[in-house]
Phi, psi and omega in degrees: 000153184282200168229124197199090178023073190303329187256359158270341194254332182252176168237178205236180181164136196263017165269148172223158183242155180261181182282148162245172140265165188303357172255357162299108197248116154243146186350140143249157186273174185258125179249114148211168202257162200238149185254159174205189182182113156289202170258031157278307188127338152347104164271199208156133181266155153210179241211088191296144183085339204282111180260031183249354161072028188283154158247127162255116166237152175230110178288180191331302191295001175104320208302120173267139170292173157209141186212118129250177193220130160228164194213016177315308202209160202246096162232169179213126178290148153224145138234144141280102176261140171230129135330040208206101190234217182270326187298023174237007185281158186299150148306351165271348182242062193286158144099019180271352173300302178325296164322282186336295210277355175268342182257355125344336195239005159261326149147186191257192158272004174242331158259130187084023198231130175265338205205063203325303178307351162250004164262339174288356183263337172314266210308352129339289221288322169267013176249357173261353152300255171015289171316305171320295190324286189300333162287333178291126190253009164286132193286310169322322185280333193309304178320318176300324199302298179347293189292003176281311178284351165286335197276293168302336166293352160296295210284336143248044155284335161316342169266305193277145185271116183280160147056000170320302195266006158295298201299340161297289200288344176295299197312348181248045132114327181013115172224178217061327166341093185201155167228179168214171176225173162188200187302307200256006170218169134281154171194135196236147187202141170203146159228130209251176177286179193265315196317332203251022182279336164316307193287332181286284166345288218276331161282328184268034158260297197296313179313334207242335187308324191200153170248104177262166180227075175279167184043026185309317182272339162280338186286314208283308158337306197276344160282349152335293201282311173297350150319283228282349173265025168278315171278005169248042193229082192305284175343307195300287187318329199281315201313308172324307192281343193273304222257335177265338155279339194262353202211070179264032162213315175304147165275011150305327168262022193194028156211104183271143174315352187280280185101172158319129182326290221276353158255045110301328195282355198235063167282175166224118179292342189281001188252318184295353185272289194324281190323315190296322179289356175241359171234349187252065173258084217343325200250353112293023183237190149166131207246137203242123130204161197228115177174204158299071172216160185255132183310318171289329186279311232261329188273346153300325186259346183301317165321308170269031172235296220274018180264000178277340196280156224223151200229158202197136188313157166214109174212138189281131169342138094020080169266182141343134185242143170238163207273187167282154178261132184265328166237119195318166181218134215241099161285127161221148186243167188225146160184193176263027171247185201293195190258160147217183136208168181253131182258139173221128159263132172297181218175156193266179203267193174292139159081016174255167166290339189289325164349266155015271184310308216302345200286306199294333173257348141312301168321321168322285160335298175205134182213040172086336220237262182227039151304180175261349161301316187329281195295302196288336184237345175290296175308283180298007180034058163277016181182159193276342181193155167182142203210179158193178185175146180284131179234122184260131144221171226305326204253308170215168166277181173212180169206115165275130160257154145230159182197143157243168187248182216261127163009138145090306213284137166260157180277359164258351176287318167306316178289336193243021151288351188228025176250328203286335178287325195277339174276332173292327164261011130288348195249324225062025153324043202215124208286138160326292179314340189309313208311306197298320197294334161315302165281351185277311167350283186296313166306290194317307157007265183280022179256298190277358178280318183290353169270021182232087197309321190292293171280359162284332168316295179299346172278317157313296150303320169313311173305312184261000147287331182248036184045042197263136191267127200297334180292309194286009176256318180309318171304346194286305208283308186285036165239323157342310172317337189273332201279135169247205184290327173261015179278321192283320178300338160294319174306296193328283166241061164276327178257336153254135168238212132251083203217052192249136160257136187261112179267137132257146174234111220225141164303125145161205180308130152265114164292357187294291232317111193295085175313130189243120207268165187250130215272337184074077158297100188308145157305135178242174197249178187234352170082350176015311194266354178258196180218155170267172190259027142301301153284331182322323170300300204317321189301321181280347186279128180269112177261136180306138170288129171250136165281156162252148132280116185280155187252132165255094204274013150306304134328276175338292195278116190272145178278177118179186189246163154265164176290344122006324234028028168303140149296118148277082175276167199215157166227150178235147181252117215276356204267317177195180179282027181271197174199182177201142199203118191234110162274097227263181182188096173294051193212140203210173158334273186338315193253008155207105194297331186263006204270350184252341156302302179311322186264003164285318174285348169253031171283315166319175107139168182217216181247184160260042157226337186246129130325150166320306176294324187292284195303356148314280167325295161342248177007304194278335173301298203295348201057008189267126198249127165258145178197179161223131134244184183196104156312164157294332162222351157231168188227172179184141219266103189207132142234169179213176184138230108350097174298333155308340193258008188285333159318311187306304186321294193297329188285327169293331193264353142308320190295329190265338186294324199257325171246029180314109181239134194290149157235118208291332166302326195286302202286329124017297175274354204260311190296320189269018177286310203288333204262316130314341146292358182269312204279338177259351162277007152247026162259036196223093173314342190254306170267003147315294253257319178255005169255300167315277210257014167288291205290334151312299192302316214268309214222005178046210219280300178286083173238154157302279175018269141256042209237046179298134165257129205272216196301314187275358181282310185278348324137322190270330234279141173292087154313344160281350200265319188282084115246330174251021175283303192300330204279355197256309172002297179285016190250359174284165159291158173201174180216143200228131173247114174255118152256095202174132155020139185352079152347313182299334174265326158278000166283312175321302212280359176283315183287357174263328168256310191291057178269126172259153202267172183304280181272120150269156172297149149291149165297152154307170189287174154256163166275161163284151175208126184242163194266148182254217180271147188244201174106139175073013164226138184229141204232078189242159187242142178278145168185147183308046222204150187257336141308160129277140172220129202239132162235143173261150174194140197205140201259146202212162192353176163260167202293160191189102194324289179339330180276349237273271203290329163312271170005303191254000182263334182304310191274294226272332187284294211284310205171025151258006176192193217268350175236062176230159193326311194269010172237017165239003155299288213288329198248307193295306179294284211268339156096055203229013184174134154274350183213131169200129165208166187209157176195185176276156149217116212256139198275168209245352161213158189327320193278355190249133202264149180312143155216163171242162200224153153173139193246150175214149153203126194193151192310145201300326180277344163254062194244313182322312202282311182302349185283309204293321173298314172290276192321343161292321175279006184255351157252342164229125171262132164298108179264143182208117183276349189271343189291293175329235199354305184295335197277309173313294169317325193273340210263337193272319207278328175320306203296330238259308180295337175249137180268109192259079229221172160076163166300351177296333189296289164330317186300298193291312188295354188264325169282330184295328189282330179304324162302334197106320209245174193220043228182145177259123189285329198311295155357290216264328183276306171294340170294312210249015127306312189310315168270008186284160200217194180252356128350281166328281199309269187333343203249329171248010137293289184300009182249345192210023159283270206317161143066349156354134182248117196249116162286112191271126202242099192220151172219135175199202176229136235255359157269350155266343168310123140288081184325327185265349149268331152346286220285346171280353181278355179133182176302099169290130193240143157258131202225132177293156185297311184292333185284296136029305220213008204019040181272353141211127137036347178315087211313181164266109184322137166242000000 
């Protein structure tokens, strides 16, 4: 299925339906919702039928609970949700929910303060500068002010603790610790060990108890720097440019969650205080957790923390009612990515019947598989991409189509190729049989989704930002059952007309781009070594010791043959009926270069018994989603689904395995399928920069990369000939992996279907691509962008288990997370980046060398200063022995908290093997953390940090570059894109 704002459209449940035919009636269940009092006293609702087990409770204070129990791993999701997103910031202040939410991660008066009572009159004193700042209309005075407030703002960082409350939460094993904002919510998010949920209560009871706002100009640099990469986001913008035609009153369409340059540059700490005291209120709130928990305990103490916030009315503002679009409205945006465009009709809000219609005829349309975008325009590669998807939030919805066009193909030829699908399911041009496969779709869906606490958490929360009631979400897919084939033709035409907005998002300038002057930030200090006397309690609170657990994968992993003499390994799966099923090949691209053009070409392709397009259907009837890839040293055979339908399944995908038949037309469209996706992967700045020039800096020439066939090598290429590489495939050694249900009905049906000749084959040998030396070279490509972005990288020893653990206590101290050395240096102190991190990175087979990274992106004009900074820590580290222990602590608690369970068990054992080892090392790693001292850490910075020889890697736009600082990094080569990527031949700029 496809992924298209998933937790709005599905509820989770653990029934699964096999595919019917339309005359096929099933049961529906009865939902209702139930009241209950735990032996606390507690009430709580649950939801009859509901197989996700939520308990909803609402304390005294309004606050709501959502409590599920998962016992996969004993962690706990936790989110904080507020009813409180950007379509409520005032207009003069856009983009303060967000700010607001970044600054929530600075701690209180008790967290991050060594001395609240000498630090509030600074912070007094800059948020009435601010206030100044913002009446002035002189630019010049503005400037003074400013700098008046980098000056008091030095003065009270002497006071403030950076990053305390990251640092509480890395310490209880924490991982995710992240938030977002959008329109109508915030959502603050971790996931803890189940031991450590007390000490996580008390902390995010105080955070949330009051809002200070320290260290305020430096976080605002750094939401600075997520502006320019927002402006360097063709997506976003085109997104932006769709939601301002569809909404020309609503703030959905005329307040981006970002806000505007000139009220970033003009804040008020005083409206940001105002908003937190009026949306971040317990009875505006509802705190989610999914996990290892016992229901009674966690909502007693969930009580005796967050049951203290003291609750006060709310109510959000009144927006814009909007008129009907009588006419398309035509939108275009400019950047440097390939063209697209967008259709969007507007749509009633979550929770209307149009939810509903609108869920079932977007699946129609498109479900990944066999919609009719899917088959007519994806399958026959009448357009190079093309999708849709729903977006529902409280006041109104949309339904987006996008496309891209095909070599030549134009974007008004693509819109009406996707007007043209929308007219077929107007007419009802659509197989009967879709309606059911649809719900078996959404069932399968949310079935593998619900074995996952992360997405059911967010499905929980989601339900309470749009106030949506849980009998009516458990309920949503069987009353989808009621609606039939002429309700969606009806809907179809009542809601498309022309009364749609149209994006083009077209190549060339954007003339918008807000240029951001670099304000020259004093450096503020962080304090590194102290504490507040919040943690000092904290620290003191004691939580049950939780053990890791070790895999014994000999055990674990069941063995046997087929009559074949095929290997089976098997896992079985306790939870539900799904399956999985990999027929494995230890051979790749590396030991055959056509082997991965071949099983791409043969998703395209049908039998001598199916059209392409029929067996799409096959396929989509079984609920069974099937494939072939092919890695760099391995490849693999694969279906999932259901498990009753796995005979059906695997017998269609022998049939395309064995009777695949190639076509010169098909294959005609599949090169300039391959030759347009090259020409648009070299407008895309994220794959310059970790595809291109990583893979450059680390292997020069002789890369998987570029080890390419280019356009007249594919133009020559025989398709039969790649038809029968997939069809020989099966004459290799092989191995087969099952996670599902009685093993025994898929060995039946592997041994009834899968035939193989006596003697299989060896692999080919593979080629080698060896990394070559790095140091003393910078490597940059010019692209259109108001950021810059540089990683540094230099290739170090071949792997080596001794490092396993130095390592990951190193990345977690160094430059891995948000209270670690290099982000609270590049970002918290010097305001120099939104985003910097670096790390050891242990190579993934024996034989193969380690490397190290660090990354910066940020405006061109403070990329001198971010460079100097970094490369100054890569060469001196900072030691802070208490920053050490916690860092410590956390790498022990992770271990202690994970569980490898599940086909993950299989999975985790194939990397341990790539490795060398047979054996779960987490055990040996965890021994020799316990005893590591910061000795350790420091001996192995200077043996395998410090003094590094780094091949420098940028992409920016080369008239904001400085150049001549580049060139102390070593020889600068300016590198053609094509070259880059060897689609031609191209020198290299000098």
């Amino acid at each position: 299925m496809k992924i298209k704002n998933i937790l709005q459209i599905l509820l989770l449940t653990l029934v699964i339906y096999s595919c019917r035919d339309t005359q096929t009636t099933t049961k529906v269940k009865d939902y209702k919702t139930e009241t209950h009092k735990d032996p606390n006293g507690f009430n709580y609702e649950t939801v009859s039928n509901d197989p996700t087990g939520l308990r909803l409770y609402t304390l005294d204070n309004g606050l709501k609970v959502y409590l599920s129990k998962n016992t996969d791993e004993p962690k706990i999701q936790t989110y904080i949700a507020v009813r409180a997103g950007s379509i409520y910031d005032p207009k003069e202040s856009t983009g303060l929910a967000h700010y607001l939410e970044h600054m929530v991660f600075k701690g209180t008066s008790k967290i991050g303060t060594q001395d609240w009572s000498k630090e509030k009159p600074y912070l007094d004193k800059i948020s009435a500068l601010y206030e100044k700042m913002r009446a002035e209309k002189d630019q010049a005075k503005k400037e003074a002010i400013y700098k008046q407030i980098d000056k008091v703002s030095l003065e009270a960082s002497n006071y403030c603790i950076a990053n305390e409350y990251d640092k509480m939460t890395s310490s209880l094993g924490a991982t995710g610790t992240n938030a977002h904002t959008w329109f109508e919510e915030t959502v603050y998010q971790n996931k803890i060990p189940a031991n450590e949920l007390h000490k996580w209560l008390v902390l995010e009871h105080e955070r949330f108890s009051e809002l200070v706002l320290r260290l305020f100009h430096t976080e605002l640099e750094a939401v600075f720097e997520e502006f320019n990469r927002g402006q360097d986001s063709d997506y976003r913008k085109r997104y932006a440019a769709m939601l301002d035609g569809l909404f020309p009153n609503h703030p959905y369409g005329q307040q981006t969650t970002i806000g505007t340059s000139e009220h970033l540059k003009n804040p008020s700490m005083v409206d940001i205080h105002n908003y937190f005291d009026k949306y971040y209120v317990p009875n505006n709130m509802a705190m989610v957790l999914v996990g290892d928990i016992d229901f009674d305990k966690t909502i007693k103490d969930v009580n005796n923390t967050f049951g203290k916030l003291k609750s006060k009315p709310v109510t959000h503002p009144t927006l814009p009612k909007e008129q009907p679009i009588s006419k398309h409205i035509t939108r275009e945006v400019f950047g440097p990515t390939n063209e697209s465009v967008t259709l969007a009709f507007r749509a009633d809000g979550v929770n209307s019947k149009d939810e509903k219609l609108l869920t079932m005829a977007d699946m129609i349309l498109a479900n990944g598989n066999a919609g009719l975008i899917d088959l007519d325009l994806n399958q026959s590669q009448k357009v190079q991409s093309a999708s849709c998807g729903p977006t529902f939030q409280n006041d109104y919805g949309w339904h987006n189509f996008s496309g891209e066009p095909k070599d030549g193909q134009t974007l008004d030829q693509v819109k009406d190729l996707l007007l043209a699908e929308i007219e077929k399911l107007k007419k009802g041009e659509f197989d009967d049989w879709l309606l059911d496969a649809v719900i078996n779709d959404l069932k399968l869906s949310e079935t593998r989704q619900n074995e996952r606490s992360t997405a059911l958490a967010s499905t929980y929360y989601d339900a309470f930002i749009h106030h949506t009631k849980w009998q009516d979400k458990v309920s949503f897919i069987d009353d989808l059952r009621k609606i039939t084939k002429q309700d969606v033709v009806d809907f179809a035409n009542r809601f498309y007309k022309d009364n749609y907005v149209i994006t083009y998002k077209r190549k060339g300038e954007d003339k918008n781009v807000a240029k951001v002057k670099n304000p020259g930030i004093t450096p503020v200090h962080l304090n590194r070594g102290k504490q507040s006397d919040f943690l000092k309690i904290f620290k003191e609170l004691k939580s049950d010791e939780l053990k890791p657990s070790y895999v014994d994968y000999k055990t674990k992993i069941k063995r046997s043959q087929l009559n074949s003499g095929i290997e089976i390994a098997n896992i079985n799966n306790e939870l539900n009926d799904l399956f999985n099923l990999n027929i494995i090949f230890d051979m790749g691209k590396d030991n055959n270069k056509k082997l991965a053009l071949a099983v791409g070409y043969l998703d395209y392709l049908g039998t001598d018994k199916f059209t392409p397009e029929e067996l799409k259907k096959e396929f989509y009837k079984l609920g069974i989603d099937y494939g072939v890839s092919a890695g760099a040293d391995k490849s693999y055979v694969y279906i999932s689904g259901i498990k009753e339908n796995l005979p059906k399944g695997l017998a269609l995908l022998e049939n395309l395995w064995s009777n695949a038949v190639a076509d010169q037309e098909t294959y005609n469209k599949y090169v300039k399928s391959i030759l347009k996706e090259r020409s648009n992967g070299k407008t895309q700045k994220g794959n310059i920069l970790w595809n291109g020039l990583y893979s450059y800096g680390l292997y020069g020439e002789n890369s998987r990369l570029r080890d390419i066939y280019n356009a007249d090598e594919l133009s020559k290429m025989n398709p039969s000939e790649l038809v029968d590489i997939v069809k020989d495939l099966k004459n290799y050694k092989q191995r087969i992996f099952y996670y599902g249900k009685e093993v025994a009905t898929a060995k039946k049906a592997l041994n009834n279907l899968h035939k193989v000749p006596t003697n299989l084959k060896e692999y080919p040998t593979p080629k080698k691509y060896e990394k070559v030396e790095t140091g003393g070279k910078v490597n940059f490509v010019d692209f259109d962008m108001v950021q810059s972005e540089l990683i540094f990288v230099a290739k170090k020893d071949k792997f080596d288990v001794k490092k396993l653990a130095l390592s990951q206590v190193f990345n977690n101290y160094f430059g891995g997370g948000l209270s670690s050395i290099v982000f609270q240096e590049i970002r918290e102190s010097k305001s120099l980046a939104y985003s910097a991190f670096a790390g050891y990175s242990n190579a993934s087979k024996k034989d193969d060398h380690n490397v190290i990274y660090a990354y910066v992106g940020t405006q061109a004009n403070k990329l001198p200063q971010a460079v100097d900074a970094m490369l100054d820590l890569m060469n001196n580290i900072p030691a802070a022995q208490k920053q050490f222990e916690d860092s410590k602590k956390a790498t022990l608690k992770k271990i202690a908290a994970q569980r490898i369970n599940k086909s993950n068990i299989f999975w985790t054992y194939e990397r341990l093997k790539k490795r060398g080892l047979d054996y779960d090392i987490r055990e040996d790693i965890y021994k020799e953390v316990q005893n590591m001292t910061m000795e350790d850490m420091i001996k192995f910075f200077n043996d395998n940090i410090k003094g590094s020889k780094y091949t420098t890697l940028v992409i920016g736009n080369k008239k904001d570059m400085k150049m001549e600082a580049l060139k102390k990094l070593g020889k600068v080569q300016e590198l053609d894109i094509d070259y880059l990527f060897n689609y031609k031949n191209t020198k290299v700029k000098q």
